[in-house]
LUMLO-60731 format. One record per atom (N, C-alpha, C, O): x, y, z negated. Coordinates in steps of 0.001 Angstrom, whole numbers, plus 500000, padded with zeros to 6 digits. Example, Ala and Ser with C-alpha at 12.3 -4.5 7.8 and 13.67 -1.06 7.14 Angstrom:
<atoms>
513190494310492200;512300495500492200;513200496700492200;514236496681491535;512850497750492920;513670498940492860;512900500030492130;513409501138491961;
</atoms>
This chain:
<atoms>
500859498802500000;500000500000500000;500885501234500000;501889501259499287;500622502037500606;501265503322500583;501128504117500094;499990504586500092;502368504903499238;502320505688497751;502893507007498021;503834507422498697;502204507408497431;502702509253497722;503566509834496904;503485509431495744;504443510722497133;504946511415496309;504299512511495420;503785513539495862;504389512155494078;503292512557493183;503539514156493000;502910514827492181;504737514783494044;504261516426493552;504441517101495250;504914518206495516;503971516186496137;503395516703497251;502028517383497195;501073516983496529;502046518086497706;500600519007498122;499458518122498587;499984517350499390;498154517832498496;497181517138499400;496721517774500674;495907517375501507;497513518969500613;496686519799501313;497927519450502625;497800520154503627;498749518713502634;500129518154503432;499132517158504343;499072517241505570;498338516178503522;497488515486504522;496270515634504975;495524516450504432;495830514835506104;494294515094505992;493550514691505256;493572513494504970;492490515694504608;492255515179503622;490211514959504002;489470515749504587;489947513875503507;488685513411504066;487610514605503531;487933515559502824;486525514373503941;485335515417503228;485479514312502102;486138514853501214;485245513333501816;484473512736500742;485531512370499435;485206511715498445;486822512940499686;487894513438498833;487568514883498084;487526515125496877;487345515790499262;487051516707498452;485573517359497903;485325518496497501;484738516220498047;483314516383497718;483293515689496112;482595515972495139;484587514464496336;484852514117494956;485397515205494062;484543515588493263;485929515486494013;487334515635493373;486352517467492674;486574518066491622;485350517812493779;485048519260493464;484061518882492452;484029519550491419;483357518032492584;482341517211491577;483173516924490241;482567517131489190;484236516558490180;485161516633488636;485255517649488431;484843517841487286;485790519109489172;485896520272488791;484429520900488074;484349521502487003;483543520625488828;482360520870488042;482206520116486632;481906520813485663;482458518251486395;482278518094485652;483217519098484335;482579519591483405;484213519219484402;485347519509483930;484827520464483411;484745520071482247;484177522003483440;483224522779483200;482702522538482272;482440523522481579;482235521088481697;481466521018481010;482028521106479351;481357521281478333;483239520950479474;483628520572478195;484198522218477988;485015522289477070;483983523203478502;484308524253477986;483867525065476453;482685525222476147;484885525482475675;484656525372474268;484226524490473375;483643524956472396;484392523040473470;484471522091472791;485975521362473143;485992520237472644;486493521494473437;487827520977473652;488978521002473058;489617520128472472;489158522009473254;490447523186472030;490595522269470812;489784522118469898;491958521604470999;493098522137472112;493399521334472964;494527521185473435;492666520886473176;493293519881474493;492500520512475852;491532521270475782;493000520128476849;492512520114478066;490836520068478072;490231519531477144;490061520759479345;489043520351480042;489443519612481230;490063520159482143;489043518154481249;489432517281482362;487488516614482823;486476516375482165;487912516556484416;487174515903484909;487153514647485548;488304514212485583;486401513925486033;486926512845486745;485796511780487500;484789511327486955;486191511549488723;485126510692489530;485249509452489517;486069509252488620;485036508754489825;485416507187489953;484665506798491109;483468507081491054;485153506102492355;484323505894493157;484911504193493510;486049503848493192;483976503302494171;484264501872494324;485259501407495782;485638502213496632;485455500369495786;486045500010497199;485836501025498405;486532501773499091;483973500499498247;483602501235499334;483526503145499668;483200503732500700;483872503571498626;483994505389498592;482874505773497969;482479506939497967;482194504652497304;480654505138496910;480998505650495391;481756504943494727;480403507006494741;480615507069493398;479859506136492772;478694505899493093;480572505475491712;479923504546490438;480108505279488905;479680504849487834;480632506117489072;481486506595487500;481540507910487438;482030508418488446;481181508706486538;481213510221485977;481904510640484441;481692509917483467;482690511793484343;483174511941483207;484290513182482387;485403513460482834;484041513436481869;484480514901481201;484726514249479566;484211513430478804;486041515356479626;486363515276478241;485233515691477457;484576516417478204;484709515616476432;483951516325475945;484302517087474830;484088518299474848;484873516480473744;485680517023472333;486573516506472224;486826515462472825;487614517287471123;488690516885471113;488873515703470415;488110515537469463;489715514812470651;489429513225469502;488701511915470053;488843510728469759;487654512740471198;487144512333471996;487608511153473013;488828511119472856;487298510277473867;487454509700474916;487865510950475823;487312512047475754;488851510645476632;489043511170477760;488406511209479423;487870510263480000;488605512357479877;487343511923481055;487366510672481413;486520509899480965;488466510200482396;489070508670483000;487945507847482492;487033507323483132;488259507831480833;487536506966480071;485940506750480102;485365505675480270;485454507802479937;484128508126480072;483679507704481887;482554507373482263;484667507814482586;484077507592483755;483969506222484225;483061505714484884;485347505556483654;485095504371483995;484287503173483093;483963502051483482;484094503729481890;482760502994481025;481678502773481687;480958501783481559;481471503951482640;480426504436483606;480278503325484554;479344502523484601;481932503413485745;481787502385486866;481535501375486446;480480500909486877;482454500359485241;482366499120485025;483151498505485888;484149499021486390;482570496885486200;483669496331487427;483983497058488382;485120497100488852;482713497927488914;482573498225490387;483745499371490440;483625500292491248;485052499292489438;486085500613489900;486942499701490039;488044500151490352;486867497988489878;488046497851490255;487999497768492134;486949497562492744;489760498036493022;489680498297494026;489528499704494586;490060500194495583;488277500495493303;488689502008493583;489227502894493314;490108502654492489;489122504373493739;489269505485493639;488775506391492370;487661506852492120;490656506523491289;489445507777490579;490564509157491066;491742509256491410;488947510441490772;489747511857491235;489838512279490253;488857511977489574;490945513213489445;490794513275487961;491481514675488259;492367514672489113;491162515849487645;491443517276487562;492925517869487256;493667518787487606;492882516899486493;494183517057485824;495165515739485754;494513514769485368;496710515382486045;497231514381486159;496980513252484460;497242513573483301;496501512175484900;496089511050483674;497633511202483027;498741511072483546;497199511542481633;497858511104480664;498485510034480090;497813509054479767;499831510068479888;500827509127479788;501042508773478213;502108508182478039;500361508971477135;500938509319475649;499972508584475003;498884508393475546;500228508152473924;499319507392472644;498680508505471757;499014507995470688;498027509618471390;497312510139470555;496456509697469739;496740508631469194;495289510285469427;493810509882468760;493407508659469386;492992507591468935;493775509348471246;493214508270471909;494062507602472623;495194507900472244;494087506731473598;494902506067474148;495189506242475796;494254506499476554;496356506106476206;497084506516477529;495823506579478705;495154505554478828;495524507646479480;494482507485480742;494630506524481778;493759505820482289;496508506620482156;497225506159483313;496940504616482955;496556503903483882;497116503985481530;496707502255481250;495271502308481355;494729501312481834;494657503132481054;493116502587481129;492763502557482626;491556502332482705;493159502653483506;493216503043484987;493460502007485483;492718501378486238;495051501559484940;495588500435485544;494662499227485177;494267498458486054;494384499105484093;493211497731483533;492017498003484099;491218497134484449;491893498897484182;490076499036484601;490114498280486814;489137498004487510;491703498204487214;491816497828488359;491584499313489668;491272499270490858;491825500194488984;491766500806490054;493210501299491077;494269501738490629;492952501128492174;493869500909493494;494319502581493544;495520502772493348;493689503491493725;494233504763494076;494025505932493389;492817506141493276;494664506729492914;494339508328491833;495055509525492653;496190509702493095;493942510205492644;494114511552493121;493768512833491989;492722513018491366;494857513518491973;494480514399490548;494952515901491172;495836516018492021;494299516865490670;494297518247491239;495891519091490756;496786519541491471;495737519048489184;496934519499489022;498269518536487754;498122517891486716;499289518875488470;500292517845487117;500032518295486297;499527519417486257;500350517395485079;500139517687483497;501702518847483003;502853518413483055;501473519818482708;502796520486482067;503319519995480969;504493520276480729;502663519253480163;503119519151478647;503581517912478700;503025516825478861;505121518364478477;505896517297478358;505672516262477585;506472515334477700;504627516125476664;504367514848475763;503459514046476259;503367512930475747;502758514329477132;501718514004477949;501782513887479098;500786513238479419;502646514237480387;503065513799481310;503537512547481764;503750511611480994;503723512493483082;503792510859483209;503331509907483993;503778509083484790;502150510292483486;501020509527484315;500484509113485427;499506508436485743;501504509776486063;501563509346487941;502629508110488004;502384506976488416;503802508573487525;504846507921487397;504220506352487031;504099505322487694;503968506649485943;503445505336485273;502488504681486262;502339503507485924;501936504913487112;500840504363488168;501278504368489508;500583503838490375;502290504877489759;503348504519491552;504072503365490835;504042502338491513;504674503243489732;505004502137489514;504345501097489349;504948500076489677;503181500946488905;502008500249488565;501857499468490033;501532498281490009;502124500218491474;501204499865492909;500551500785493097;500385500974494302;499815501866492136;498866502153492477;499053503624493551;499891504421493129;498617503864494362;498790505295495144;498481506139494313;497727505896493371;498916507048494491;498809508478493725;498854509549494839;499459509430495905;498146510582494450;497983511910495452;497803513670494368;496930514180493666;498982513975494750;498544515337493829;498316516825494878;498982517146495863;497148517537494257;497031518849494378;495984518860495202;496343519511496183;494694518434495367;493694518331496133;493089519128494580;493061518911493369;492487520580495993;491478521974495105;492126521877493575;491434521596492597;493595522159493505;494557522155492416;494489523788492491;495511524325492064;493737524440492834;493226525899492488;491913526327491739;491666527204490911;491152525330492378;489520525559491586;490736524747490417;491729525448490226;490732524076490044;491251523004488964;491864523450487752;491580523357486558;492983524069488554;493723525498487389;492484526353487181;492172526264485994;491725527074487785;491059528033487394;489979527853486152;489519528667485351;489821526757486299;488866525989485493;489632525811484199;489045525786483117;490388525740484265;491292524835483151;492844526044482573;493820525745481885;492525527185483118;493302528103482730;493648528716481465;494745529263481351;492783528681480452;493125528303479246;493974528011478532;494681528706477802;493919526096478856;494708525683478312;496526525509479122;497638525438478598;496050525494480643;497800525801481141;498397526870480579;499522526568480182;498138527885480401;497896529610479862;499059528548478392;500267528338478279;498025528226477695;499409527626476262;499940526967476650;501042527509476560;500150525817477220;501022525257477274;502857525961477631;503979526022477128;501846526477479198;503248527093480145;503842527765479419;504952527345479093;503326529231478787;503355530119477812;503743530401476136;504258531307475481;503115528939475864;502886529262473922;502546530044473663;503162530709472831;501514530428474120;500811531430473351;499176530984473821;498656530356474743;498817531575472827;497328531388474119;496697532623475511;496883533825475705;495970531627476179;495448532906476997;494781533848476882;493627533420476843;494774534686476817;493699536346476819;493182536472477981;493491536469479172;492200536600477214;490736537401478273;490092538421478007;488964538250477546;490526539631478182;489739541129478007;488560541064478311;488409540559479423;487522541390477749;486068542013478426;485372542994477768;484921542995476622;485332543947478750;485066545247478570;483273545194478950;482784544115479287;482349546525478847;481301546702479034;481883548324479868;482943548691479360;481476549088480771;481797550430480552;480151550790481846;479351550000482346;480323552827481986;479915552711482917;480722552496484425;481583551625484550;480353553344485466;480476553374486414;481590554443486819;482286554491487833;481544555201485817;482913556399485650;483839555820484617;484750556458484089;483523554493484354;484474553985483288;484606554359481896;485626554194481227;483530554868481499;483299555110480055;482571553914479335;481703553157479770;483276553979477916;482421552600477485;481568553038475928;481110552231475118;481533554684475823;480972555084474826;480689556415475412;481602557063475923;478914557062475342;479251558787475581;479807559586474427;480103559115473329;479906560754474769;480517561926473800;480554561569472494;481499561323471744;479502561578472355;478799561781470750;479273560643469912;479446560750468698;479573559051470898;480042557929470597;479012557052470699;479257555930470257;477913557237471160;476462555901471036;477333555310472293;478106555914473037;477003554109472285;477178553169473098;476364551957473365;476731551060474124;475078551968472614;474380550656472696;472915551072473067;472249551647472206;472374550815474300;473960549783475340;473709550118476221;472612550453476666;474895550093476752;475237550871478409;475359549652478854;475798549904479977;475279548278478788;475601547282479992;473947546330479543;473397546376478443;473550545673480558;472287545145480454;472282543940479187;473252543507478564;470598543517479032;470753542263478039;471464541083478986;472303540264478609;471131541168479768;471775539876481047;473331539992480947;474014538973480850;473804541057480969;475680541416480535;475492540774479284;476255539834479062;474649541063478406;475588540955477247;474740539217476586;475109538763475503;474220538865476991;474005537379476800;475021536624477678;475393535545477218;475460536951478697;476547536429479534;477918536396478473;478817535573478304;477624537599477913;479412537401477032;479039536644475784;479897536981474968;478354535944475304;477753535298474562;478872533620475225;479676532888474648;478363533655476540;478932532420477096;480555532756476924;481422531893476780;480760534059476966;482196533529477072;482800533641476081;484028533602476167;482177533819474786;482255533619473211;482148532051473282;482713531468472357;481589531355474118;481497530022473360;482177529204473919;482234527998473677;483017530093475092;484159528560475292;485089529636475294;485803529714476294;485282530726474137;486622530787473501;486696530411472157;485759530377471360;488523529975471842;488555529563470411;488382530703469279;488207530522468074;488481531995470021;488742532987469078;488024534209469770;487941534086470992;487494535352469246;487295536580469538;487940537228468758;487988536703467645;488553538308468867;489828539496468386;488927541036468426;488693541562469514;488506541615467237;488698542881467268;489733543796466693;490809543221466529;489717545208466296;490863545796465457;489858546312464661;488685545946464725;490262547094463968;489289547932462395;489084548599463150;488773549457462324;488866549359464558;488442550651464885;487099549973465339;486188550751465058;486708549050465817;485451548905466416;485181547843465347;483973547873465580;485275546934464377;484741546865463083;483544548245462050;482409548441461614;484849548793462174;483989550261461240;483318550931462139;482728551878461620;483116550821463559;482557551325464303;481159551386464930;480307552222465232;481400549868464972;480068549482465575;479833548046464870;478965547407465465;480561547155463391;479821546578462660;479822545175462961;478926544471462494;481156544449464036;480088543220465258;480035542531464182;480465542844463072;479247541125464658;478968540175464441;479701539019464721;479909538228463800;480188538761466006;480998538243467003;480653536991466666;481645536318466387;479369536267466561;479067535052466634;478528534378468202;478088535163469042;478582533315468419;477720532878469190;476119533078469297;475528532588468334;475454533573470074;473830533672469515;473675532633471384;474525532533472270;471847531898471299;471557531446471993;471777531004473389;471322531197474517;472991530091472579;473690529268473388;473751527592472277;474562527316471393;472423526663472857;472321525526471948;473722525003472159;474417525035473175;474060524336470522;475030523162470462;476577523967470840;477499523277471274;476743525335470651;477859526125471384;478557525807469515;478122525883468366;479923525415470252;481769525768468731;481697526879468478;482070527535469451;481256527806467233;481168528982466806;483350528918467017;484233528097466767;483270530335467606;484787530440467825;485539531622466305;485083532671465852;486443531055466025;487130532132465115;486898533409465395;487300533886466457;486212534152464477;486500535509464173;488028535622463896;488736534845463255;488469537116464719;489512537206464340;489581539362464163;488929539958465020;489994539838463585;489940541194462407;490975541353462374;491638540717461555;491742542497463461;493062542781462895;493012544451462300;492676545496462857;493467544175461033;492822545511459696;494349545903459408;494359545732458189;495420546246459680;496555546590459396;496724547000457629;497552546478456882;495841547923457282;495649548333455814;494730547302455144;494655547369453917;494139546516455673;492611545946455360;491678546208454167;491395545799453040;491260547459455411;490463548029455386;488677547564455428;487650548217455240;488879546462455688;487281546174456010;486634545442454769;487033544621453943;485369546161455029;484068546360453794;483568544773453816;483402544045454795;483361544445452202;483154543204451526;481714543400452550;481597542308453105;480648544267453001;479398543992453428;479473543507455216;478497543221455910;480722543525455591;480679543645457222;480513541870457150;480928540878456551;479188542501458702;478477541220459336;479674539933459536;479280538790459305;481186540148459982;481942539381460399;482356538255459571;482865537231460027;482052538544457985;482360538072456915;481544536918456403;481801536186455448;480294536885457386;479507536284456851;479944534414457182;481044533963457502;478947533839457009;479471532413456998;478954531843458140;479069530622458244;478286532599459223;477952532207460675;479045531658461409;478880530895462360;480103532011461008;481606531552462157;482831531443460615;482675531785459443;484046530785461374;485065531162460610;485915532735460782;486253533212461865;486117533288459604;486759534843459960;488019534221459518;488297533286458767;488728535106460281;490566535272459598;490687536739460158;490326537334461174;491456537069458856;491491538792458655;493332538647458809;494048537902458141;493758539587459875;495314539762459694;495621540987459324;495160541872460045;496465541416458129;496810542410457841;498226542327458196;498843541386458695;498688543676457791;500438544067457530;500846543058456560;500373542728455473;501970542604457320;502985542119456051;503742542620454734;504305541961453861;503573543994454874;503863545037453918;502999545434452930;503121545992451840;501761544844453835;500973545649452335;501397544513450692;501931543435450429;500622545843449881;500888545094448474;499682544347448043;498556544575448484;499946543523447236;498990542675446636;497457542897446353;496598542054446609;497151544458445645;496304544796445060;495469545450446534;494240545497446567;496235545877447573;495433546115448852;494559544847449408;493914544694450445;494695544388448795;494139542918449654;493133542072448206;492408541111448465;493218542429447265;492280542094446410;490919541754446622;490102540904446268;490990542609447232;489170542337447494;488480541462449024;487397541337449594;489860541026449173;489231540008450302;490112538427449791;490531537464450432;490105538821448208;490305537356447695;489422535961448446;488362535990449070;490168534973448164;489488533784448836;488858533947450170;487821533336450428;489490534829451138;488873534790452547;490416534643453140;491487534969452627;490093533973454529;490960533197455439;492040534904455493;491644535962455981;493169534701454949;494170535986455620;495503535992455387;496203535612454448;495756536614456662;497263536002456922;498205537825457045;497757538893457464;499179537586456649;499787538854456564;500595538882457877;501458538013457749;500702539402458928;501655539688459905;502576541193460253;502165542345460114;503692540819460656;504505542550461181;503928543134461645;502809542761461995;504442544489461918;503325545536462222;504627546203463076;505842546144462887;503978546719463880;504949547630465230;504224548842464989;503179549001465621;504700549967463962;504125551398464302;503267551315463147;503759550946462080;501996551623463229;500966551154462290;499797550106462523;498679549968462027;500611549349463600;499558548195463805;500622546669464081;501799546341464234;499172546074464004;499955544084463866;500233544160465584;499404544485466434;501880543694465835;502091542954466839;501305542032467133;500822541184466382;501077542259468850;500510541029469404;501402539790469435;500831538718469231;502364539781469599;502680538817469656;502996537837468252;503059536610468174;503106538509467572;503051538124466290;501757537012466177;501751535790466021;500459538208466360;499335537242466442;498830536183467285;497873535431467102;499740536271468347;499267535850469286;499981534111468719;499492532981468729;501083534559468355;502183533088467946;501291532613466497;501463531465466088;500566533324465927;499517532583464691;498907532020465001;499004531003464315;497973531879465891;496625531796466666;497071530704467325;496649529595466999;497713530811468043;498713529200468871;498836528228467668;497987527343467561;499921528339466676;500021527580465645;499110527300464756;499445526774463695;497544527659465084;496616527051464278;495120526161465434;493913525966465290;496118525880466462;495563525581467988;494776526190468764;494181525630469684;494651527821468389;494038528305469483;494544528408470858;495608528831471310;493481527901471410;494130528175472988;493763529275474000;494214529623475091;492411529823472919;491811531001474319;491324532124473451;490499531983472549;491926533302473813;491071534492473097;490494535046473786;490817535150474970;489350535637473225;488424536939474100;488649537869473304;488477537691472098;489063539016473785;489208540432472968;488085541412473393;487782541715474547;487586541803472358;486549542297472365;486651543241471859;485615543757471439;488304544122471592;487975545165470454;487947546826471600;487313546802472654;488501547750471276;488174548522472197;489193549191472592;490274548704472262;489223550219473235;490190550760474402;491897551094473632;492947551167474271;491771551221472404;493405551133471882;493415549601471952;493851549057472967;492988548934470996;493170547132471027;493793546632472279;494824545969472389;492903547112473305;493232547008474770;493997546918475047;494429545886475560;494914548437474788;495868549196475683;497085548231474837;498092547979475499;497055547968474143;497756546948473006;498360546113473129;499367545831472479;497603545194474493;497626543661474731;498427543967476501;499276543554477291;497496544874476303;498228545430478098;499631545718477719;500629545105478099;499576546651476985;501395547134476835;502095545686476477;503211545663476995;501819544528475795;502589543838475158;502701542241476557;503129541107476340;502210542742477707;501641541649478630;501507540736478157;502214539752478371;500472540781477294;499185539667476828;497915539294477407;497146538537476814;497542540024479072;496124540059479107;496044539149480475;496536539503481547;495545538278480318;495824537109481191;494328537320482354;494559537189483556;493008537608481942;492712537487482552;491004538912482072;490301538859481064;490900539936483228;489822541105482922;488043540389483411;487596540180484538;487582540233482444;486361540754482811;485213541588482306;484497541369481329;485159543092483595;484574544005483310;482844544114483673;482551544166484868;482123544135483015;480528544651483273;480869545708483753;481880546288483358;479974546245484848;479812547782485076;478389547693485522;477882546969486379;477673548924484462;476542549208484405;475854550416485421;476385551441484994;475287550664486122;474996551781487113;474628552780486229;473420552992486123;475387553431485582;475152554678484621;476478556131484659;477673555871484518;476070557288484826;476886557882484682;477025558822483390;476122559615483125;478161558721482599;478195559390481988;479026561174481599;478724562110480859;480220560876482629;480908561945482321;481938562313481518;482763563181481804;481905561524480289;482506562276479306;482422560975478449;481416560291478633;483520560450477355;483518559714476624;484559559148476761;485323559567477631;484911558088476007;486203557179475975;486028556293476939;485060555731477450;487367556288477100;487981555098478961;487533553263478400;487094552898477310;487678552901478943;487789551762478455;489011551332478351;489027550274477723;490364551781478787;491656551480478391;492194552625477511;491935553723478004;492842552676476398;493451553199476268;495010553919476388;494825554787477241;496234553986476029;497256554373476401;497928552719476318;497763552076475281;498648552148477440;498965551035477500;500250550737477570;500701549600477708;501315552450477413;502322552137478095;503318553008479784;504456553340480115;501608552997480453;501921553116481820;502073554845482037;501346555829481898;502811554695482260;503247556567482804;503558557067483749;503845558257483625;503675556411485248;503137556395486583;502905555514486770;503030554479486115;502297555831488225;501636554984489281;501750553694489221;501041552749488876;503346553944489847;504294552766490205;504200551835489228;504382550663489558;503865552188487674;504280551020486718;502970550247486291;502885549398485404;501747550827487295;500262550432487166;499944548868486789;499024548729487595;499988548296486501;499011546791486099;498361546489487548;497155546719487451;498599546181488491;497682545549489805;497319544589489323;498104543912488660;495774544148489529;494861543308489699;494760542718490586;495116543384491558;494274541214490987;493108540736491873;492056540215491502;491742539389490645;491439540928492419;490291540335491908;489516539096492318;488932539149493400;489420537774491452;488850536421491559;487341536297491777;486956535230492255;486544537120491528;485204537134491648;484533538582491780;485175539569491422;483522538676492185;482053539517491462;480805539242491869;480434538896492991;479925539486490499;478763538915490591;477753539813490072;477978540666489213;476567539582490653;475385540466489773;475055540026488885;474435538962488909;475398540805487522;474474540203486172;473336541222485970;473694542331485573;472070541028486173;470883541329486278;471226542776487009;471457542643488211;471320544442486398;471243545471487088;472838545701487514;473412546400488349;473180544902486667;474862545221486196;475692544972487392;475089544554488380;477010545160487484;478192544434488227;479546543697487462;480461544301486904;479392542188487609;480742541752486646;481941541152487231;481956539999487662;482916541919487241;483944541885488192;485306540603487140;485678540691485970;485613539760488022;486778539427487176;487871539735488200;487961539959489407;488750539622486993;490015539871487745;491872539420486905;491966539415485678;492844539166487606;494020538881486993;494825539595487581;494725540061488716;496043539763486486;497648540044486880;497597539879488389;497275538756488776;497897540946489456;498752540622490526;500231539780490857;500678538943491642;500532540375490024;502316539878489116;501941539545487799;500848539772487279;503159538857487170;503815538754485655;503717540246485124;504043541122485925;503288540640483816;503122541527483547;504725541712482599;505415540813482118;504924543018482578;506808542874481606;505851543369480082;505093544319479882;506248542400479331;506330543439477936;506697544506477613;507908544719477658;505847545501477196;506903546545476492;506387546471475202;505654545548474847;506845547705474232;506354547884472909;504501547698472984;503766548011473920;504102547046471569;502895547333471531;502985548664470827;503835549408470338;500758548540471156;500972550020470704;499941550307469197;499105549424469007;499949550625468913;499279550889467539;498099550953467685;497578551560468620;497241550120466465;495437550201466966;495315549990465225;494210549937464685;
</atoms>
């Protein structure tokens, strides 16, 4: 049988429709396990028989969990031996909670694996290897773009160590995300803002600073989204500053409050027995990266920052912001705060370029995503 070289492109051969009708069907499944996962991967996976027919469906679901592979081929049964599975991500080579993908593959009898993208994490890699040796064909990088995109997250830590950031802003149409006076609720529709609800629930964490705490009070829970992983509150209070009555405190989600490492004992008294961690401070605020290396080491893999236009400018200056998505509401206001604040950038030339990956109508609204053109350079953060 003829075996591929496992870090050739698919896109090198011809590749059938019913390859990539599979393989986009894992990417969808793969979807599913968003915010129940963390920290492991969202993986998908098809299983189809001799004949190319699907028998088998399957997604990671939680962490601890069966792995897609697994779930899919519980599914096929005999009818995978002889076939085809398409799996999102390259099958796992390692003993964990659970057990190796690439052996459950080989026993279950299947002849050929096609997987979208290699595994980065060296403890877990393998798994091709382990299956060209096996006999079995292997094929990598078929829609190894939808695949990453899907699964960006968690490549985001691995590649990185850190986790990934995801900004999302609300503003208007002149880019204000508060008028004059400071009201702001709400300039983006209920359809915007039940949408960021979703993307509260397949992150591990939401991030504000004390300026939009004392500001506007959040909550930063999940609301009506059944069966959704309430994600870490996360409160960065440099003085900590925030009131025993704020909504964030409550017992709807887990909070962790990061203050200065400097402060003294008796500053922090009154948030006895609540989750808090002391970190450096650049200026008068907590390094991102500081937090960003906490948040990793307690397995977060995905933040949404939600705090406001200094927080922002914060993550931007420190190239932390992996990936923008902005609401824009058809409203003009004129006058009010940007939605970025000072980031750093002091011409043109040193601008943050975007591309933009999507846009879509959320009910009156417009929600644009978008990423880094380039690697963004660190500079100093900036104080929030």
């Amino acid at each position: 049988m003829r075996q591929e070289d496992p870090v050739a492109t698919h896109a090198a051969h011809a590749v059938p429709d019913a390859d990539t009708r599979a393989m986009r069907r894992a990417v969808e499944l793969a979807a599913r396990g968003l915010g129940s996962t963390s920290p492991n991967p969202v993986v998908g996976c098809v299983v189809t028989d001799a004949a190319g027919t699907i028998v088998g469906e399957g997604w990671h679901q939680r962490a601890g969990g069966p792995h897609a592979e697994v779930h899919a081929l519980r599914a096929a049964g005999p009818a995978a031996r002889g076939g085809t599975a398409y799996v999102t991500l390259e099958p796992c080579n390692h003993t964990g909670r659970t057990g190796p993908c690439a052996q459950a593959l080989l026993d279950a009898g299947i002849t050929r694996v096609v997987y979208a993208v290699s595994d980065p994490n060296p403890q877990a890699s393998g798994g091709a290897a382990t299956l060209r040796a096996a006999g079995v064909a292997t094929e990598a990088g078929l829609l190894a773009d939808e695949a990453e995109a899907g699964n960006t997250a968690w490549l985001t830590s691995v590649r990185l160590g850190r986790p990934h950031v995801l900004w999302k802003y609300a503003a208007t149409l002149d880019g204000r995300i508060a008028a004059a006076d400071g009201s702001s609720r709400w300039i983006s529709s209920a359809e915007s803002r039940a949408d960021v609800h979703r993307l509260r629930a397949e992150a591990d964490a939401v991030v504000v600073g004390s300026g939009t705490l004392h500001a506007d009070d959040p909550h930063l829970a999940v609301r009506g989204i059944a069966g959704a992983t309430q994600p870490l509150r996360v409160v960065l209070d440099t003085r900590a500053t925030v009131p025993p009555a704020a909504r964030v405190l409550d017992d709807a989600a887990p909070t962790l409050i990061a203050v200065a490492d400097d402060l003294d004992e008796e500053a922090t008294r009154h948030l006895a027995g609540r989750d808090l961690v002391r970190l450096p401070r650049d200026g008068h605020g907590i390094r991102v990266e500081a937090l960003l290396a906490e948040l990793h080491r307690r397995g977060v893999r995905s933040v949404l920052l939600e705090g406001g236009p200094t927080l922002a400018g914060a993550f931007v200056a420190a190239g932390a912001v992996d990936t923008v998505v902005g609401y824009l509401a058809p409203v003009l206001l004129g006058a009010g705060p940007a939605a970025l604040a000072d980031a750093g950038i002091t011409t043109l030339t040193d601008a943050l370029r975007l591309r933009i990956t999507a846009t879509d109508r959320i009910g009156p609204d417009l929600r644009i995503t978008a990423v880094p053109a380039t690697t963004p350079v660190p500079t100093a953060p900036k104080e929030h």
